[in-house]
C-alpha positions, 0 to 999 in steps of 0.5 A, a space after each residue: 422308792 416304792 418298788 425298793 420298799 417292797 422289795 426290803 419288806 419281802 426279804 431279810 427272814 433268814 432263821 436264827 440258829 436255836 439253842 441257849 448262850 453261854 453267859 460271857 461275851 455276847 453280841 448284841 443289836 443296834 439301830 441308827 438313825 436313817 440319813 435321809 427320808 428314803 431310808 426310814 421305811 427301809 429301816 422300819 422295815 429291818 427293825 420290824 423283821 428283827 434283823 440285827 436281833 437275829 444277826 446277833 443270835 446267830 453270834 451268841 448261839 455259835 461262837 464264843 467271843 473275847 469281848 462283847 460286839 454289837 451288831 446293826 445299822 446305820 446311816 454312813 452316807 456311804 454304801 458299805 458294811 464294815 467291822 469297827 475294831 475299836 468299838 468292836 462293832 459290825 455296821 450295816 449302813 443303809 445305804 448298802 441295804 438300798 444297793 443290794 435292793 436297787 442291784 435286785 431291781 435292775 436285774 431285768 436278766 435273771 433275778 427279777 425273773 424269778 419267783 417273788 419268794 426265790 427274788 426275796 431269797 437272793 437278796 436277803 442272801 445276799 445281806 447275809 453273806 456280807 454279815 458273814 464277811 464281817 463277822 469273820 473280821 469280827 472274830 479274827 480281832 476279837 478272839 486274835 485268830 492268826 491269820 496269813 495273806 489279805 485278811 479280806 481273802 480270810 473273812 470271804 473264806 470265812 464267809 462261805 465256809 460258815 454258811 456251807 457248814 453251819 446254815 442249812 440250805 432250808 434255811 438260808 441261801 448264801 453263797 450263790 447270792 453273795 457271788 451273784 452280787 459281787 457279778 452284778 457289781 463288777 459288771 457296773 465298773 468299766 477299769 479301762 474307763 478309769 485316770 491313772 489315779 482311779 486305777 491306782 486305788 481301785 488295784 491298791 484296795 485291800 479286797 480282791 477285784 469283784 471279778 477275783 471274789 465271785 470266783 473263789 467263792 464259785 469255785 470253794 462252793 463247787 468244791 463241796 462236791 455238793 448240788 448248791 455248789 455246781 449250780 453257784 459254779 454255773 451260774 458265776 461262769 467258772 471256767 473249767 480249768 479252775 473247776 478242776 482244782 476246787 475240790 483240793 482248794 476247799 479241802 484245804 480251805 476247809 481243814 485250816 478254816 476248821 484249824 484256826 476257827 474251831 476253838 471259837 465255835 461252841 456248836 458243831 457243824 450241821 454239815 460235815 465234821 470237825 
């Protein structure tokens, strides 16, 4: 616990946007109660940085809700993050906030290679890039922003084409964390190992495989035409038959995200245009 600890008290410092809020629906911030003693010193920890509080900026500053949301944590007994639609809600669980800790840890290949200050900013990334999944599912029922296919397939959009368009690289990296945590994840299941009923849930759940995820959101980053994206393609293993078509996906991911989510935003974008 003691290592996971000071992993946790490193990390979590991605800036809020700056800017004043409209006097509407807001966001506002939450903290549960931790579920066991292991989890008080990581929750200390995330109330000490402000987490939700920033969260929750990053909401009031750039877009423009129908209903109030609260955005924290919480104890779930399960390692997840989820939006609650009936109470307009995005939970956190601590559990998950210890899997992402406990993924960084064992990473004896890459991550804990890396300098304390870049480990510190995978896998803060990392929290933020689910955030942002959540988020998209947040206004997608708060505001009724019509959407076609998986909504899951939506909000991972969502996600990279908020943190490639509104958060600057000097402040947060999000992407390459979110898809080196996906990575890291996939390799820790072994489908061919899995009954006919694991298999038949694990195919039936609404996300796309891990696998799936790390490379759509590889290949929408590398489409950018950016330096980020190439190093988030390389590192995720994209093939190059998929790395040809990327530049046309996220022009069209780009021009429907931009269709059906500019009316929310209240700010424009740091990068690129509306």
């Amino acid at each position: 616990m003691g290592k996971w600890k000071a992993i946790i008290g490193s990390v979590l410092v991605l800036c809020a946007y700056a800017g004043p809020a409209m006097a509407q629906a807001r966001a506002t911030p939450f903290y549960g109660d931790a579920g066991e003693p292991a989890q008080q010193p990581i929750l200390e920890v995330i109330k000490g940085t402000q987490l939700a509080e920033r969260m929750a900026a990053v909401v009031n500053t750039s877009l423009t809700l129908r209903s109030d949301l609260h955005v924290g944590f919480r104890s779930c007994k399960v390692a997840n993050a989820f939006f609650n639609p009936q109470a307009r809600e995005i939970t956190i669980c601590l559990e998950f906030i210890q899997l992402v800790a406990k993924t960084a840890a064992e990473d004896n290949y890459y991550l804990m290679k890396l300098p304390r200050e870049e480990f510190s900013r995978y896998v803060d990334g990392a929290v933020w890039s689910v955030f942002l999944h959540e988020l998209g599912h947040a206004v997608i029922a708060i505001n009724q922003v019509p959407v076609t296919g998986r909504e899951e397939d939506v909000a991972d959009q969502f996600a990279v084409w908020f943190a490639v368009r509104f958060v600057t690289d000097a402040q947060k990296r999000v992407v390459e964390p979110g898809v080196w945590f996906w990575n890291r994840l996939a390799q820790t299941r072994d489908p061919s190992t899995f009954s006919t009923e694991e298999r038949k849930r694990f195919m039936a759940n609404e996300h796309s495989l891990d696998e799936q995820r790390v490379y759509n959101q590889a290949c929408w980053a590398y489409g950018t035409g950016t330096e980020a994206g190439y190093r988030v393609a390389q590192r995720a293993g994209l093939p190059r038959e998929r790395m040809q078509r990327c530049d046309q996906e996220w022009s069209k991911l780009n021009t429907a995200m931009t269709a059906n989510f500019r009316p929310q935003f209240r700010v424009l974008p740091l990068s690129g245009r509306w």
